[in-house]
C-alpha positions in Angstrom: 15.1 -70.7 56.5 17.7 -69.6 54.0 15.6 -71.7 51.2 12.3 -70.2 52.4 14.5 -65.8 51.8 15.7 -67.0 48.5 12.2 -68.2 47.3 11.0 -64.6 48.9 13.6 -62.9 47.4 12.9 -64.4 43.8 9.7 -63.4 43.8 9.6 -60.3 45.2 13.0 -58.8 42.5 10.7 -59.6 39.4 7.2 -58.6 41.4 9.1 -54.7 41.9 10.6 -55.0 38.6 7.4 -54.8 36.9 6.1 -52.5 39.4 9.1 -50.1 38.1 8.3 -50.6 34.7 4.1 -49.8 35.6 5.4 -46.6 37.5 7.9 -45.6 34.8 5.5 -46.3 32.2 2.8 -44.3 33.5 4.5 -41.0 34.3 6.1 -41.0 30.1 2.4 -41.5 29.9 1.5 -38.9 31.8 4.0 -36.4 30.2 3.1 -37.0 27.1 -0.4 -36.2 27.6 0.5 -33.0 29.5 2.7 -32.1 26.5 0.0 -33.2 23.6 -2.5 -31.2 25.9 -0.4 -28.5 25.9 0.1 -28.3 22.5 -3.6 -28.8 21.5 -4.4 -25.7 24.1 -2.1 -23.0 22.8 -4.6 -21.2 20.7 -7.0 -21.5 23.6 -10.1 -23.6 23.7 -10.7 -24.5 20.4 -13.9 -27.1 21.2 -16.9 -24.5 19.7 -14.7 -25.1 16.3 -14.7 -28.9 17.0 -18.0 -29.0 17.3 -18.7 -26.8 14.0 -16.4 -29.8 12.0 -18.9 -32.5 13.7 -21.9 -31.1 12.4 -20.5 -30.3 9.2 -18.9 -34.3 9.0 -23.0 -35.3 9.6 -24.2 -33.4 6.9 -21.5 -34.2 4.6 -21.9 -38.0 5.3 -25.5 -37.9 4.7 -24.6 -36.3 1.1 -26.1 -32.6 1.8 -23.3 -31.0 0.8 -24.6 -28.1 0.2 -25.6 -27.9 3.7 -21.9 -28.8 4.9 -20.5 -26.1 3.0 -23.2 -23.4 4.7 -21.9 -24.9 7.9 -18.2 -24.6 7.2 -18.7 -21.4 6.8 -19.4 -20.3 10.4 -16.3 -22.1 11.4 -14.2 -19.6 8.0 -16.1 -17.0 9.5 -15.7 -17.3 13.4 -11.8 -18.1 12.2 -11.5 -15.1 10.1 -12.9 -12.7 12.8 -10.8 -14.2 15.6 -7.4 -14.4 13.6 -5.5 -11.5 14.9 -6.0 -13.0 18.7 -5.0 -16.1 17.8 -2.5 -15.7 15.4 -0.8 -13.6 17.7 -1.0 -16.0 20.7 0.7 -19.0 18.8 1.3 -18.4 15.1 2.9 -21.9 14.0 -0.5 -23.7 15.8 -2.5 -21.2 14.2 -0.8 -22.0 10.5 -1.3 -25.7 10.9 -5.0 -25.1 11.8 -5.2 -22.6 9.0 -3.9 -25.0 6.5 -5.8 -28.1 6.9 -9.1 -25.6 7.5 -8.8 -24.4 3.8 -8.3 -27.7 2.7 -11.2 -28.5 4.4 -12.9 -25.1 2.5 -12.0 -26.5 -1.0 -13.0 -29.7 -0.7 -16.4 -28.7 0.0 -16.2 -25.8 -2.6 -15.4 -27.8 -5.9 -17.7 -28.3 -8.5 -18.4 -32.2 -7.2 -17.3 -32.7 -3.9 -17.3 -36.3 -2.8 -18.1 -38.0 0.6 -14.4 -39.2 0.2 -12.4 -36.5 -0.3 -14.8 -34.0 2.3 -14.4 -36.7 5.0 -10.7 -36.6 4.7 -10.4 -33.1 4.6 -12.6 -33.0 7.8 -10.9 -35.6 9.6 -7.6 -34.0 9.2 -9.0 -30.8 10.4 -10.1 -32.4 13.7 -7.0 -34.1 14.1 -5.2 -30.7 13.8 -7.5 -28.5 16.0 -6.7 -31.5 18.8 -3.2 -30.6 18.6 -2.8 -27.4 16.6 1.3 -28.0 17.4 1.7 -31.2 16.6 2.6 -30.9 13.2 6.4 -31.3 11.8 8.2 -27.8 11.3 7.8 -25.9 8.4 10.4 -24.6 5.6 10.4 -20.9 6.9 10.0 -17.9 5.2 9.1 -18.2 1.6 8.8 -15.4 -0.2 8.4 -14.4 -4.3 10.4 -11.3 -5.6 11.4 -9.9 -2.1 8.2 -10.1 -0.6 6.9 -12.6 1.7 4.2 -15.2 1.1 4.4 -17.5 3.8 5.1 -17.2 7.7 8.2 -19.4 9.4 6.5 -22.2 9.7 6.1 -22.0 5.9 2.2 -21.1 6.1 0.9 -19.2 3.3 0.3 -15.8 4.8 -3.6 -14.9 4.9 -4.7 -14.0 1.5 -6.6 -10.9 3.1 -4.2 -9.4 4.6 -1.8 -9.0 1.6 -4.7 -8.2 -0.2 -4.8 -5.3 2.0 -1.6 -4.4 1.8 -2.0 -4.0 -1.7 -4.7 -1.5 -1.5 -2.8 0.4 0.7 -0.1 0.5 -2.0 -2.6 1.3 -4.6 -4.2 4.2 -2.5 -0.8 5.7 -1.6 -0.2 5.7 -5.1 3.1 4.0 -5.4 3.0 2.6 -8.9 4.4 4.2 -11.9 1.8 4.5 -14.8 3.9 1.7 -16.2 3.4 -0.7 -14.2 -0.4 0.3 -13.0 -2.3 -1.8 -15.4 -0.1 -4.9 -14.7 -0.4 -4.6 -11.1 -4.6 -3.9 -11.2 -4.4 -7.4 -13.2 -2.6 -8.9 -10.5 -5.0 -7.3 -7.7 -8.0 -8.8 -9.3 -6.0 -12.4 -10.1 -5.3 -12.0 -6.1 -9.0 -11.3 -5.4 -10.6 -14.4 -7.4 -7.9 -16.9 -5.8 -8.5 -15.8 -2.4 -12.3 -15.6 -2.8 -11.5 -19.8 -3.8 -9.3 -20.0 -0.8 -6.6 -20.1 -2.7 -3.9 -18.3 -0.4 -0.8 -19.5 -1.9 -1.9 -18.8 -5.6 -3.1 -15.6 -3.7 -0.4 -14.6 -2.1 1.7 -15.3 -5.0 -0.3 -12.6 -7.3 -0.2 -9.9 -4.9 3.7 -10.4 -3.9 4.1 -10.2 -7.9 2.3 -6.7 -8.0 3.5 -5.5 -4.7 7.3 -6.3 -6.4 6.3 -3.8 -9.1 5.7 -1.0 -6.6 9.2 -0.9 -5.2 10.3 -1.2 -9.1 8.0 2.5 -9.1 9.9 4.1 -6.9 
């Protein structure tokens, strides 16, 4: 009898051992997809975007990229018009998304784009709209002469909205005659770069000739 508990026991230490492991196992499992679904929902259902990056990765692998580029558009568009909401419910998720979608922009925008270099840009956007909060933290607040260029997760700050702040500097009249034509070069150096989807370059021209309006005062 004592032989027959031993065998028993042998077999039944290893048999919950690995049941332990399966249990343990599963709930890190399950955690970590609560967490990565957490992260990928705190902008809010993002699939209508998703599905905007498909259709453009179709077109794009089929070589009409001429037709990708129209369709990336709705998804700059859509983004643009929904920015303040979103922005505003999780900025760092919204930077990462904003980042890899103007990377997306520009590859599609150059002179010769190339299956390569679209579908990388693309993948990378879908991979960030799955989990907006995923990626590693930024170098904070960057700015250039005092004035800010980048949010904290070290996100260039939307081209348009400096831009608008600079009009609202222009119309308030701030500059000294001075510095005028130096800072109306710098607005329209701001306006071709962010037209290219060039925020950092950008944002980098319009901090420069927002600087010269607190040297006018």
């Amino acid at each position: 009898m004592k032989q027959f508990l031993l065998a028993a026991f042998l077999i039944a230490v290893p048999v919950i051992a690995f049941s332990t492991i399966e249990v343990t196992h599963h709930t890190e499992s399950q955690s970590a997809d609560s967490s990565s679904h957490s992260a990928s929902r705190s902008l809010g259902d993002l699939s209508e975007y998703e599905s905007i990056v498909e259709e453009t990765r179709k077109l794009a692998s089929k070589g009409d990229m001429t037709a990708a580029e129209k369709r990336i558009t709705r998804f700059e568009t859509k983004w643009d018009d929904e920015e303040s909401k979103l922005r505003a419910r999780a900025p760092s998720a919204w930077g990462n998304v904003d980042a890899a979608a103007d990377k997306a922009f520009a590859a599609l925008r150059t002179s010769s784009p190339t299956k390569p270099q679209v579908k990388q840009a693309l993948d990378n956007l879908t991979k960030t709209l799955a989990n907006p909060g995923n990626n590693a933290p930024g170098a904070g607040i960057q700015s250039i002469a005092g004035i800010a260029v980048t949010d904290a997760g070290g996100h260039p700050l939307p081209c348009e909205a400096m831009l608008r702040d600079l009009r609202d500097v222009f119309d308030q009249g701030a500059f000294s005659d001075a510095n005028l034509k130096q800072a109306r070069t710098l607005q329209s150096q701001a306006m071709e770069r962010c037209n290219a989807d060039d925020d950092v370059r950008s944002d980098r021209f319009s901090a420069q000739a927002l600087a010269l309006a607190k040297q006018s005062l």
